[in-house]
Steps between C-alpha positions, in 0.01 A plus 500: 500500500191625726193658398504889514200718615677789204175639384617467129276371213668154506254301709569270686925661530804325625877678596798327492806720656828377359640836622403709782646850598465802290736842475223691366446639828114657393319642807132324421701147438230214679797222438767645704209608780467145507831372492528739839242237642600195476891559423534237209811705424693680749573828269251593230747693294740178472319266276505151569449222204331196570542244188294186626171729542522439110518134514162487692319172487175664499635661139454117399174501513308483112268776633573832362518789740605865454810582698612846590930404478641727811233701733768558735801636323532644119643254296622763222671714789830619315663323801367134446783267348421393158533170567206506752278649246599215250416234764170648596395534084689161444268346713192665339586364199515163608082527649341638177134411645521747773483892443773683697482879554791740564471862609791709537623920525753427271357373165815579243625172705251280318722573185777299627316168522281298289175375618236234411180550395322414827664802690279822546751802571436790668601855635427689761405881408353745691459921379435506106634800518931412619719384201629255719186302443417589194860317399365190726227495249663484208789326611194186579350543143839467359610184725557139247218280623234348328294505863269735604559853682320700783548835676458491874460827603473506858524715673346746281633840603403697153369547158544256201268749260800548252612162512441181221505154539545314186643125557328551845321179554359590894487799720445455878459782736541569912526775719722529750466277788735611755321640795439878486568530115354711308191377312494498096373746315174345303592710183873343482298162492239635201827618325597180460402371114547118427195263451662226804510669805492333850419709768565402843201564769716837580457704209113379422 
């Protein structure tokens, strides 16, 4: 577990990576950028799963922290063994006084699993106006968890004017980061309707 500089409402934020590697493959993805640095895994589209990291002595500790569960891979990835998953929210269960976060692409995987009440989950969305994330949307409202949920859409690369967000809990917002990208449009921010939103020093 080390402390993250994640510019995320949780403050101060930890990461644990049980699993790193990702088959995502998205062009403005920071955790496979820095995978390419410092080579903890030597191919970014083979995941790797690392079962201790979740056995952390420094999870002892009777100080609740916020943890963001898996900065470096997606957990929920249609490829990740179910098995890992259960070990990662097995553990969870077992340290009720921390808060752990997940944020995945693929939120009809949080279906599949059942999770305590000290788990925030999350998706990642990023035009209002592709089905494809409109289904991420609903498919979080409709996941069986008595935790909280949040929306991280970052990058934001369009409008959320026609979209809702009932059972919507938090709403953080980014631009893209990756050099040379285009900057976001201020009125895809001001379309966005939901009285928790987070916005990241890019987008204010």
């Amino acid at each position: 577990m080390n402390p993250t500089t994640i510019d995320w409402p949780w403050k101060p934020l930890y990461t644990i990576n049980p699993v790193v590697g990702c088959k995502h493959n998205c062009p403005y993805c920071y955790a496979r950028r820095i995978n390419n640095r410092f080579k903890w895994i030597p191919d970014w589209t083979k995941p790797q799963f690392f079962p201790d990291r979740m056995v952390d002595p420094a999870l002892n500790s009777p100080k609740s922290k916020k943890i963001f569960i898996g900065s470096m891979c997606d957990l929920f990835g249609a490829w990740m063994p179910n098995d890992w998953i259960r070990h990662v929210i097995d553990c969870c269960v077992k340290l009720p006084w921390h808060e752990f976060i997940f944020l995945t692409k693929n939120p009809k995987r949080y279906h599949d699993f059942e999770f305590p009440r000290n788990c925030w989950l999350g998706a990642t969305v990023t035009n209002g106006e592709l089905q494809g994330d409109w289904n991420r949307i609903i498919y979080l409202k409709e996941a069986h968890a008595p935790g909280r949920r949040f929306l991280s859409i970052e990058p934001i690369l369009g409008s959320f004017k026609d979209v809702g967000f009932p059972l919507i809990d938090l709403i953080i917002v980014g631009a893209d980061s990756t050099r040379g990208a285009r900057k976001a449009d201020p009125e895809w921010i001001k379309s966005i309707k939901h009285p928790n939103i987070y916005l990241k020093p890019n987008v204010r």
